[in-house]
C-alpha positions in Angstrom: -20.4 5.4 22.1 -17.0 6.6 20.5 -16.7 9.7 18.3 -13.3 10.4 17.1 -12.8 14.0 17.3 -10.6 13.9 13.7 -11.2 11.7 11.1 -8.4 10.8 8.9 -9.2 13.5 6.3 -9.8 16.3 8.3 -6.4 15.2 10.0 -4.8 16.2 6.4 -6.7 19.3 5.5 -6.5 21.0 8.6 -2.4 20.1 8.8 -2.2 21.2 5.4 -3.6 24.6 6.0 -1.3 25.2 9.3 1.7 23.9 7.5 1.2 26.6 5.0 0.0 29.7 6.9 2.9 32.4 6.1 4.7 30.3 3.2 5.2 31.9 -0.2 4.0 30.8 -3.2 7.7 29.3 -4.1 7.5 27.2 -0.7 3.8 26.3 -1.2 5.0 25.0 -4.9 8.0 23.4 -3.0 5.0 21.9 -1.0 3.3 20.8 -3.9 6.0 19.1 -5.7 6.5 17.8 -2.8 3.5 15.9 -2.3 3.2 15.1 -6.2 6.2 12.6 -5.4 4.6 11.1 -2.5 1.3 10.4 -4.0 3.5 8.9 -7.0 5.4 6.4 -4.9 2.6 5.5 -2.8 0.6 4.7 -6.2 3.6 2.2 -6.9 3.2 0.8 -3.7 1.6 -2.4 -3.0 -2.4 -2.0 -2.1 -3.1 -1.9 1.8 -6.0 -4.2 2.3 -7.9 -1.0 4.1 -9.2 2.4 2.2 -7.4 4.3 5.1 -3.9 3.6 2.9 -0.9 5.5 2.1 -2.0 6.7 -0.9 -5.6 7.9 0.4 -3.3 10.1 2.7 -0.7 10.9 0.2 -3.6 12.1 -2.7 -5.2 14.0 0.0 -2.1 16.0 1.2 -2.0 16.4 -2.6 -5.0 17.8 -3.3 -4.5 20.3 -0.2 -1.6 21.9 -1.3 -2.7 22.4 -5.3 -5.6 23.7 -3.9 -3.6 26.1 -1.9 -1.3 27.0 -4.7 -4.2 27.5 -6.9 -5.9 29.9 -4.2 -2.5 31.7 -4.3 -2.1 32.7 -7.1 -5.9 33.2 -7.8 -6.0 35.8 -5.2 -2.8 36.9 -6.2 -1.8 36.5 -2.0 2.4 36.6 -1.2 1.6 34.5 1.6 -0.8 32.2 2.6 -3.0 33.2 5.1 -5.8 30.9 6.4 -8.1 32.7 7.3 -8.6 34.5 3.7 -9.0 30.4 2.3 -12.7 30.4 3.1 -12.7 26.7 2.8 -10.4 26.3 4.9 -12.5 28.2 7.3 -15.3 25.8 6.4 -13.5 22.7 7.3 -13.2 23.9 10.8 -16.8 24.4 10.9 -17.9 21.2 9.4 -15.9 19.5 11.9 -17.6 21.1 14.6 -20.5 20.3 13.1 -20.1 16.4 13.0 -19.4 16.5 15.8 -22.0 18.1 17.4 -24.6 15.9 14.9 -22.8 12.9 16.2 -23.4 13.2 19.9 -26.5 14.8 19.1 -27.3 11.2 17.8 -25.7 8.8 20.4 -27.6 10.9 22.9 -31.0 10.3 21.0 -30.5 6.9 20.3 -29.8 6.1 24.1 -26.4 4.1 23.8 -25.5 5.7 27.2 -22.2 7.6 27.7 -20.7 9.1 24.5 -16.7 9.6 24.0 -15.0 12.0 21.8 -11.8 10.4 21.2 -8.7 11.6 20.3 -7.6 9.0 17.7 -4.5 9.4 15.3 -3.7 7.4 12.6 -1.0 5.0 12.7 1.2 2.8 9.9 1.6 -0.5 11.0 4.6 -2.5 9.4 4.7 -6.8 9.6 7.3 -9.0 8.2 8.0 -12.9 8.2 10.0 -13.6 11.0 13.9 -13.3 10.7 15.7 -16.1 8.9 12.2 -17.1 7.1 12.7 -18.7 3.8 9.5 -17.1 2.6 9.9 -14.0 0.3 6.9 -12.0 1.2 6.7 -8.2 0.8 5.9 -6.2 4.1 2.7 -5.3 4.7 1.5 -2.3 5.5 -1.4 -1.5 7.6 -3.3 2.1 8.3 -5.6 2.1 11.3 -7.1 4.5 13.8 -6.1 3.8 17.5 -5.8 6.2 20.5 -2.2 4.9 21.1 0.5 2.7 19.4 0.1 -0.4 21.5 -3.5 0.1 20.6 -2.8 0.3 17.0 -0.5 -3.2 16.8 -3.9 -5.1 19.2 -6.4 -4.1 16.6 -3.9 -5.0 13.7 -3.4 -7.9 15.5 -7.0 -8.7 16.6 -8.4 -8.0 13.1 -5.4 -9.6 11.1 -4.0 -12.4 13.2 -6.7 -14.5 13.5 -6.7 -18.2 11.2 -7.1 -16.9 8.1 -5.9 -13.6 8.6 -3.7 -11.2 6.7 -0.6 -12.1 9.1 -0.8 -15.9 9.0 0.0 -17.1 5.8 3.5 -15.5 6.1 4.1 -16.2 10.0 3.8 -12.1 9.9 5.1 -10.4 12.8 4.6 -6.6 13.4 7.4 -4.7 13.4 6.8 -1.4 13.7 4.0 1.2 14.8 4.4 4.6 14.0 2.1 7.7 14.2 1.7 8.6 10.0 -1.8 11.6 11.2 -1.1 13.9 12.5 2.2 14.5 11.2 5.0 15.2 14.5 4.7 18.5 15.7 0.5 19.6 14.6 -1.5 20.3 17.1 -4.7 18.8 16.8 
């Protein structure tokens, strides 16, 4: 059975808090602007056909850092420090905690050997094919995969099928690129 170690969300709040630890509160409002324009252009974006999306991540990433700010300036902190943000203690412990519930279950429910997977979160772009006379909009795709080339199969294997999101246009992927974690966390 698979168990992804990080789920999308936890992906965000946990990059959130170690992209902050030590900023200021005029970098964490930086931050926070920041991330009030990309939740505003993803909005204006066309809708991804999944709930994993651009704008799931970009309202999330959001929400993190005017949380943040708000903690800031609530405890009056210079810099932020995770480990006075008690909830961002407590997302590390409820991620713990799934994840010992969810072995706890796959080893109850006898499905055999159990897999905690390291799984990010990749953007997956398709266009027509070059030269096409058809004027369709790229479409974007969010889906969890241990690698790239695993990312474009399942798009492929869930969206290329007759009847699929990728065969009305003749889509073709174009690229794959890792959008959780962001380059450079460590998770």
């Amino acid at each position: 059975m698979l168990i992804y170690e990080y789920l999308p969300y936890e992906f965000v709040q946990l990059g959130v808090v170690s992209k902050a630890a030590g900023l200021d509160t005029s970098a964490v409002a930086a931050q926070v602007r920041l991330a009030q324009e990309r939740a505003g252009s993803a909005r204006l974006a066309p809708r991804e056909p999944h709930n994993l999306s651009e704008l799931l991540i970009a309202e999330l990433r959001r929400l993190q850092w005017e949380r943040i700010a708000s903690l800031m300036e609530r405890e009056r902190m210079a810099g932020y420090v995770p480990a006075r943000d008690t909830r961002a203690v407590r997302y590390e412990q409820q991620r713990l905690q799934r994840l010992v519930k969810d072995v706890a279950e796959a080893e109850r429910s006898g499905v055999g050997t159990v897999q905690i997977e390291r799984h990010r979160v990749y953007r997956i772009d398709a266009r027509p094919p070059a030269g096409s006379s058809t004027h369709v909009p790229v479409l974007t795709l969010h889906l969890m995969a241990a690698s790239p080339d695993g990312a474009a199969e399942k798009a492929w294997t869930v969206h290329g099928r007759d009847g699929g999101l990728y065969q009305g246009g003749g889509y073709q992927i174009t690229s794959v690129e890792q959008a959780l974690p962001e380059a450079g966390e460590l998770f």
